[in-house]
C-alpha positions in Angstrom: 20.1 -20.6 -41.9 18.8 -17.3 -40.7 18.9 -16.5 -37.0 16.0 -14.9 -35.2 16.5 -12.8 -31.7 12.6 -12.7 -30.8 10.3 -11.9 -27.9 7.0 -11.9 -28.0 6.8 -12.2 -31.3 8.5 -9.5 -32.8 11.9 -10.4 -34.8 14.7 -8.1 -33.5 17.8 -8.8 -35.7 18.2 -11.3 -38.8 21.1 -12.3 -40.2 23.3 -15.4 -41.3 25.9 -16.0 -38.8 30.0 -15.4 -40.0 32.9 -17.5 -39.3 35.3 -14.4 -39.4 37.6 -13.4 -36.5 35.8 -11.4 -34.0 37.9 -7.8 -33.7 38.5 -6.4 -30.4 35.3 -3.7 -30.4 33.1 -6.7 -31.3 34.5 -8.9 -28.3 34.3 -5.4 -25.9 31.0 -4.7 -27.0 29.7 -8.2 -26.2 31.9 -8.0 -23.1 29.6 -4.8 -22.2 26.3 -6.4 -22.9 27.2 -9.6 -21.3 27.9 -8.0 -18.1 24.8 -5.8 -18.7 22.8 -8.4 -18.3 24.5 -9.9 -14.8 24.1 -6.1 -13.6 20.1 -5.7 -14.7 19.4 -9.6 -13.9 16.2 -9.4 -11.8 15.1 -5.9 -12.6 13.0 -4.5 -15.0 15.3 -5.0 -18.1 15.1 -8.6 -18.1 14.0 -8.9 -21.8 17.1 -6.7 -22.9 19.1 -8.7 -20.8 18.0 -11.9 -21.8 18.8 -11.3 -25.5 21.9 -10.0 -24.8 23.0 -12.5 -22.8 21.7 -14.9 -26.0 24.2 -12.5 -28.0 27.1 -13.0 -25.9 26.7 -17.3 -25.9 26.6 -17.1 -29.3 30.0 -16.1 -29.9 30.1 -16.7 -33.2 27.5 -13.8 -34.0 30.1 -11.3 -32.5 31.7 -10.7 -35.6 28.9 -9.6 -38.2 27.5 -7.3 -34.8 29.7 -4.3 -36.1 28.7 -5.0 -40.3 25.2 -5.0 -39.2 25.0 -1.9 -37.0 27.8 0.3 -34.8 27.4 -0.4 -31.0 25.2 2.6 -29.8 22.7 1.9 -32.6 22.3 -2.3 -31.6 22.0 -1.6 -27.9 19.6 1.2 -28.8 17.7 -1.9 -30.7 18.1 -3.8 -27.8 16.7 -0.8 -25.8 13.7 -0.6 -27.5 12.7 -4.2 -27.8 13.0 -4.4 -24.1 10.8 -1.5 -23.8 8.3 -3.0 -25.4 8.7 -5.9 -23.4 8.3 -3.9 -20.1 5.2 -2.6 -22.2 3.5 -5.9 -22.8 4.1 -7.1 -18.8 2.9 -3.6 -17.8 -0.4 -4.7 -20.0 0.0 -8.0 -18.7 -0.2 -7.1 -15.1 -3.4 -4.6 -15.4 -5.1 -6.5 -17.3 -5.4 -9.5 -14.1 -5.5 -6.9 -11.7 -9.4 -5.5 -12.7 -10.8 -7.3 -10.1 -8.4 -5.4 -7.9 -9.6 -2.2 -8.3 -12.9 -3.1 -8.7 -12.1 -4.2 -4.8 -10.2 -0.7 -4.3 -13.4 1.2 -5.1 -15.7 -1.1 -3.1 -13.7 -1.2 0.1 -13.5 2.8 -0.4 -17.2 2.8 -0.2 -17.5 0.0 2.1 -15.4 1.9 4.6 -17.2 5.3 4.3 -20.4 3.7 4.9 -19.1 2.0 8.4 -17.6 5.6 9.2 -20.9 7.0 8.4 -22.3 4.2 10.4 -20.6 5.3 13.7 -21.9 8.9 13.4 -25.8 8.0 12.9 -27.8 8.5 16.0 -30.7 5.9 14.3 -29.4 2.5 15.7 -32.6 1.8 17.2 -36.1 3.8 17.4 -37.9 3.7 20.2 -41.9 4.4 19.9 -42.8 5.6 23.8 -46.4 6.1 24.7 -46.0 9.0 27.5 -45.6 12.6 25.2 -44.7 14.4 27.8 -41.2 14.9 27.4 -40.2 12.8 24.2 -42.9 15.3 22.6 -42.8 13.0 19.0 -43.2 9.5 20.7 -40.2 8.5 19.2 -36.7 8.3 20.8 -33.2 7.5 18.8 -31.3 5.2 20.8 -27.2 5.3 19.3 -24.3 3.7 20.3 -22.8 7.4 21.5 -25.8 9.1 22.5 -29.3 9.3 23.0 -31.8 11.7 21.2 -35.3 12.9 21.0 -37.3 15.6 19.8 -38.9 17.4 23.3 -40.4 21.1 23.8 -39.5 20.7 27.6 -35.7 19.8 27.8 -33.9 21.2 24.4 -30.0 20.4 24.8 -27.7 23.6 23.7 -27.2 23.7 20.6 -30.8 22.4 19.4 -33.8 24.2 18.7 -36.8 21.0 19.5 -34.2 18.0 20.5 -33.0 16.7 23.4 -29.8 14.5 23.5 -27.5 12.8 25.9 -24.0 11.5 25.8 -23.0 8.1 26.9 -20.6 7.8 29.1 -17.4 5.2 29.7 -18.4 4.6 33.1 -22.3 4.4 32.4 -23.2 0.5 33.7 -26.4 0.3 32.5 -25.6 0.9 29.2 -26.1 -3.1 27.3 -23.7 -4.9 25.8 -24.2 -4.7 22.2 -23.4 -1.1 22.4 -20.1 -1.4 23.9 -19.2 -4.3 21.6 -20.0 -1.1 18.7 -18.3 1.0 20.2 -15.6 -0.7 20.0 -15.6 -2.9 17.1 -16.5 0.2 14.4 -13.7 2.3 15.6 -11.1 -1.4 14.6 -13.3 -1.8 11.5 -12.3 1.5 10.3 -8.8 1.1 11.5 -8.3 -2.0 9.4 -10.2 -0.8 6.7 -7.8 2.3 6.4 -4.5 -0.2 6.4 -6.3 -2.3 3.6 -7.0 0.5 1.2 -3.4 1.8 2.2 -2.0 -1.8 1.1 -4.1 -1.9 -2.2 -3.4 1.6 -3.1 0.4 0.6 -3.0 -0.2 -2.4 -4.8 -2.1 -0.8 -7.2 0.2 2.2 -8.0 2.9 -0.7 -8.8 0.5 -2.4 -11.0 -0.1 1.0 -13.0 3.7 2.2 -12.9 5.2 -1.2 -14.2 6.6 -2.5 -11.1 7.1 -6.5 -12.3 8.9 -7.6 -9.0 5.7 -9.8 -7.8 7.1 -9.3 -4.2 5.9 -5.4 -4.2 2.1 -6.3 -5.7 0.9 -9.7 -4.6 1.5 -9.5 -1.0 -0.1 -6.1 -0.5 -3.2 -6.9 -2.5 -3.9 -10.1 -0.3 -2.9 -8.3 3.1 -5.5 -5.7 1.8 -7.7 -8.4 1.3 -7.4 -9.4 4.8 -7.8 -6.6 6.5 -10.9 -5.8 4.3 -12.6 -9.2 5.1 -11.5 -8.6 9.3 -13.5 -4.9 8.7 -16.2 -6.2 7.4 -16.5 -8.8 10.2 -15.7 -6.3 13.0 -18.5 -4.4 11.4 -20.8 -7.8 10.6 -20.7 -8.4 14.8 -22.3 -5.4 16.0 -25.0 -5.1 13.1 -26.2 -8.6 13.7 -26.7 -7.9 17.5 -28.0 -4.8 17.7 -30.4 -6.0 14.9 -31.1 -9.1 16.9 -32.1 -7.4 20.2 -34.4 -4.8 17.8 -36.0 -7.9 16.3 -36.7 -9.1 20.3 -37.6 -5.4 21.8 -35.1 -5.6 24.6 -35.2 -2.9 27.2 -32.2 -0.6 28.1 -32.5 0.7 32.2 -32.1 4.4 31.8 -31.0 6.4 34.6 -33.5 9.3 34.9 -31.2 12.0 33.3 -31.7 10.9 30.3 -35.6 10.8 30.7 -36.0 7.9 28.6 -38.3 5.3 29.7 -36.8 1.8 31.0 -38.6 0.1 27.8 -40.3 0.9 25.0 -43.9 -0.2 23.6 -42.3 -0.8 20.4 -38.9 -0.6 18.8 -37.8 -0.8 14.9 -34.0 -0.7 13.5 -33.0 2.7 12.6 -30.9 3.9 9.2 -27.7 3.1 10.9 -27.9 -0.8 10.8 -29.2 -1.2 6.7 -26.4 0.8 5.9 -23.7 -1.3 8.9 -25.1 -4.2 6.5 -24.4 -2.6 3.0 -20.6 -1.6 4.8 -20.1 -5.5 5.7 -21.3 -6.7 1.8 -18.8 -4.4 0.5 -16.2 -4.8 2.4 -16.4 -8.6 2.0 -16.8 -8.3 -1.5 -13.6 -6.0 -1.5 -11.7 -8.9 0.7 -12.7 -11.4 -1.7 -11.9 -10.2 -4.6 -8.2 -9.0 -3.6 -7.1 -12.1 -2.5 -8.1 -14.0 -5.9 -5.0 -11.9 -6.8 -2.8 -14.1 -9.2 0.5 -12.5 -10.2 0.7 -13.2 -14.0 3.8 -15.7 -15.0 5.0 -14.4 -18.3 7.9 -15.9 -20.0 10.8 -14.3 -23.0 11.1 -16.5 -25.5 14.3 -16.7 -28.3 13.6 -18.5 -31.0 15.5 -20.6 -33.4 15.0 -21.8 -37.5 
């Protein structure tokens, strides 16, 4: 009955199995590839391993190993089949790991948008109807600064605009702003550590890394730190939208030659594009932790 050494799917050696004395280089050269196999157990030789270990239980195949090819020649054999193992899990592990970058290339634009966020000046627009030094009628109100384009007071730097800086110890300045100060600058944070984690997990994916310890984890600790940007950047969005929507007034000191209230105020640029930032960035969360590691199996087969 012929013997068949096989994983996935591909016979490696066939042959009828020998009753005759194993010799000394037989016994050695199963010796070798027995303890080959305790030595690589675990790393990314399994599938050589696991048929040689096969090999050395079946003792009775030691003798025709030497009629059927010298011993650099079957370990070469062996060599081969188990890089095409290594092959098949490499293709194995890309090919459940699409969502994955898909969430790699959202939560990169998902966090250049909340940076971008931070830098525009258009978090609310304030219409004023006094033209005498806000010479448009309209007023930028940011979570940094505020700006407006004047022919009276022109800030260095400026040709027609006017703009002041907030400061740390400014008390009049609401709520909601501080809140974005603060929460933007963590949301980028965390949304630098979670494409650092699925940028690692990724590079294993691509490189053939099969120890599930050094790919799972760091895709769903990328995941959480995507979702906990897009949160920290969800929080801010949704107020400074909500006082828009309610035309709440800001108490300006008179440096800043802004009135106390304005007749009418509408969201600026910076909050549609906070809210594009927070879809990603969930979508990004989500989709890393759905990470499943694939479970693949060697098989040796026997007729």
């Amino acid at each position: 009955m012929p013997l068949f050494l096989k994983s996935t799917g591909m016979a490696l050696l066939v042959f009828e199995p020998s009753s005759a004395p194993a010799s000394p280089v037989d016994r050695d050269l199963c010796r070798e590839i027995y303890w080959r196999h305790i030595d690589e157990l675990g790393g990314q030789n399994d599938k050589i391993a696991d048929i040689a270990v096969f090999v050395w239980h079946q003792k009775s195949l030691c003798p025709i190993l030497s009629r059927l090819a010298s011993p650099s020649r079957l370990i070469g054999s062996l060599s081969l089949h188990g890089r095409a193992g290594e092959l098949q899990r490499m293709n194995s592990l890309v090919s459940t790991s699409h969502l994955q970058l898909a969430a790699f290339a959202l939560g990169t634009i998902g966090w250049i948008l909340c940076t971008v966020s931070m830098g525009i000046v258009e978090w609310r627009v304030w219409h004023v109807d006094n033209t005498t030094v806000i010479s448009s009628g309209i007023a930028w109100v940011g979570i940094w600064k505020v700006c407006f384009i004047s022919y009276l007071y022109v800030s260095p730097g400026y040709r027609e605009q006017f703009c002041h800086k907030f400061s740390g110890y400014d008390s009049f300045i609401p709520h909601e702003i501080y809140a974005a100060q603060g929460l933007l600058l963590i949301a980028m944070f965390m949304g630098l550590l979670g494409l650092a984690a699925t940028i690692f997990a990724l590079r294993n994916v691509y490189m053939g890394v099969t120890h599930k310890p050094l790919i799972a984890p760091f895709f769903l600790v990328g995941g959480f730190f995507y979702i906990s940007a897009g949160v920290c950047v969800l929080i801010p969005v949704s107020w400074n939208f909500y006082s828009v929507t309610h035309n709440q007034s800001i108490a300006f000191p008179p440096s800043y030659y802004m009135p106390s209230s304005p007749a009418a105020q509408e969201a600026g640029a910076a909050i549609p594009v906070g809210i594009v930032a927070v879809i990603l960035l969930l979508l990004s969360g989500t989709f890393s932790l759905s990470y499943r590691f694939p479970m693949t199996a060697n098989t040796i087969m026997k007729s």
